[in-house]
N, C-alpha and C positions, 0 to 999 in steps of 0.2 A: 471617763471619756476614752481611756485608752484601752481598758478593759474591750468597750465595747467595738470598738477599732479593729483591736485581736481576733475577738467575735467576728465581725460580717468582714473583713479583708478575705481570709479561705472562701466565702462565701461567694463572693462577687468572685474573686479568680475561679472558681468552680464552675461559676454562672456563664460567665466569658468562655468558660474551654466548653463547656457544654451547647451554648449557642456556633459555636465552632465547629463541634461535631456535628449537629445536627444539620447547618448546612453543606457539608462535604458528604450526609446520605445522598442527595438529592442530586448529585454530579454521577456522572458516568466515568468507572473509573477507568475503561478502556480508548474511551474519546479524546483519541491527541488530535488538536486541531491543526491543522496545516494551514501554514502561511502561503501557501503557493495556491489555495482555492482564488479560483479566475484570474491568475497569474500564467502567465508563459512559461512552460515548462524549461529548465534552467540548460544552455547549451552543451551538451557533449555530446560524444562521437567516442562508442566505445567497440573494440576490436570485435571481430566473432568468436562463438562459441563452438559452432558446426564445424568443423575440416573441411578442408575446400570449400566454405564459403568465403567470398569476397568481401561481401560486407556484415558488418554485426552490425548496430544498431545506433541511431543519432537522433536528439530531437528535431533534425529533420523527418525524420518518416513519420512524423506525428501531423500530417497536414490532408485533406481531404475530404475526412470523413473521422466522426464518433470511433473512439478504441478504446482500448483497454492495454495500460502498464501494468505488467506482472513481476514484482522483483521475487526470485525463488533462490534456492541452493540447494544443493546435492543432501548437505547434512540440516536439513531442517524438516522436520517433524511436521507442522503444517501444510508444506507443501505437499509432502507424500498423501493428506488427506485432499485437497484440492483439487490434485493432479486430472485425475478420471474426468470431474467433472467442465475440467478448463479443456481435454480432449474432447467432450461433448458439445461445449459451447463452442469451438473452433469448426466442428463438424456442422452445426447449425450456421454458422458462415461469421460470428462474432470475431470482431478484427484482436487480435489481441498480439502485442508486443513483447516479449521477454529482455527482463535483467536479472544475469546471475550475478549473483551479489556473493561477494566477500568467500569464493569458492578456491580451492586449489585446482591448480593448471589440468585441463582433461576432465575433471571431476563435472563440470556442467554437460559438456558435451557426452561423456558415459550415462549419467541420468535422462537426458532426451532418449539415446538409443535404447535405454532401457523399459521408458514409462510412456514413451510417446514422446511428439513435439509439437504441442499447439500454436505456437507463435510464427507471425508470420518475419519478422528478424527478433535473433537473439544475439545479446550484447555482452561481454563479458566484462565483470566489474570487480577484478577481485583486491583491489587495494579497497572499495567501497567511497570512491572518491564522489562517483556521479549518487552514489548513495546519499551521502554527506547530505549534496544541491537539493537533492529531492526530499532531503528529511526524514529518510527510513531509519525507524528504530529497531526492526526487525523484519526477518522475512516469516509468512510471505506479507507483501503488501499489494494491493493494488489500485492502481489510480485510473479514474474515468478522465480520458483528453478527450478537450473538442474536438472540430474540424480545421483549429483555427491553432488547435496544438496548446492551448490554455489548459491547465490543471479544473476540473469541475470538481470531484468527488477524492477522498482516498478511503479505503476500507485496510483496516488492518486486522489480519488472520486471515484464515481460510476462507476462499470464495466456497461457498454450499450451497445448493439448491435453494436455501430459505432467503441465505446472504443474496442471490441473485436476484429473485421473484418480488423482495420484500427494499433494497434498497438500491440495487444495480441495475439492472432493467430498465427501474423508470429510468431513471436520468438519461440511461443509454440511447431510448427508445424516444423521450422527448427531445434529446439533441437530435437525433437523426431529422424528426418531424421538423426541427427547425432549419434541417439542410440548406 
């Protein structure tokens, strides 16, 4: 009996880690979900990033109309790929909001005058405090607000052409319809 115990005990523990595996293929392993989907985007009010601006950025100006949060930094590698195309969607008239996240002092504001600046306020966030609220794991990130300033969507990485047409758009485009 104990023999046979010896025998299928590896067996089953094998069986278990192997049922294990096999549903953790089946997950996405870049899919962090966010608790704040249809939740109100959580309150701050962070300084500017521009020189001589007055205001940087607060989940008040989240109210009106369908946008887009963009959290970026100077020293991140995705952003640099995103950039172009967040300059083209801003030129198409998409509302979009910047947070620099977790950047040394000047360092946000030298990257807008260098790459462009799509955002209609940007916010400066360099303890990463309103980051925290929001639940960014990394930049870039970007979140779909309502009209109503509710969290709908978050995308993490690079906004792309594909990213755009294939899961940003719609959302964007049916909020707006629900005006």
């Amino acid at each position: 009996m104990i023999r046979r115990l010896m025998f299928f005990a590896p067996v089953a523990v094998l069986a278990v880690l192997a049922g294990l595996l096999w549903l953790g293929l089946g997950r996405d392993p870049e899919a962090l979900p966010s608790t704040l989907i249809n939740e109100p985007l959580p309150a701050f009010e962070l300084a500017p990033v521009r020189p001589g601006d007055t205001d940087g950025l607060s989940s008040t100006d989240f109210s009106g109309r369908p946008m887009l949060l963009n959290v970026f930094a100077s020293w991140c590698v995705g952003c640099r790929i995103e950039h172009p195309f967040l300059m083209d969607l801003a030129r198409q008239g998409v509302v979009i909001q910047g947070l620099n996240w977790k950047d040394a002092p000047g360092d946000g504001a030298a990257w807008l005058v260098e790459h462009g600046d799509p955002y209609a306020h940007v916010g400066d966030d360099p303890e990463g405090r309103a980051g925290i609220d929001l639940g960014v794991s990394g930049a870039p990130e970007t979140f779909i607000v309502d009209a109503q300033g509710r969290v709908r969507y978050r995308h993490i990485g690079p906004v792309t052409p594909e990213v755009w047409r294939n899961d940003l758009a719609p959302i964007l485009q049916s909020l707006e319809a629900e005006g």
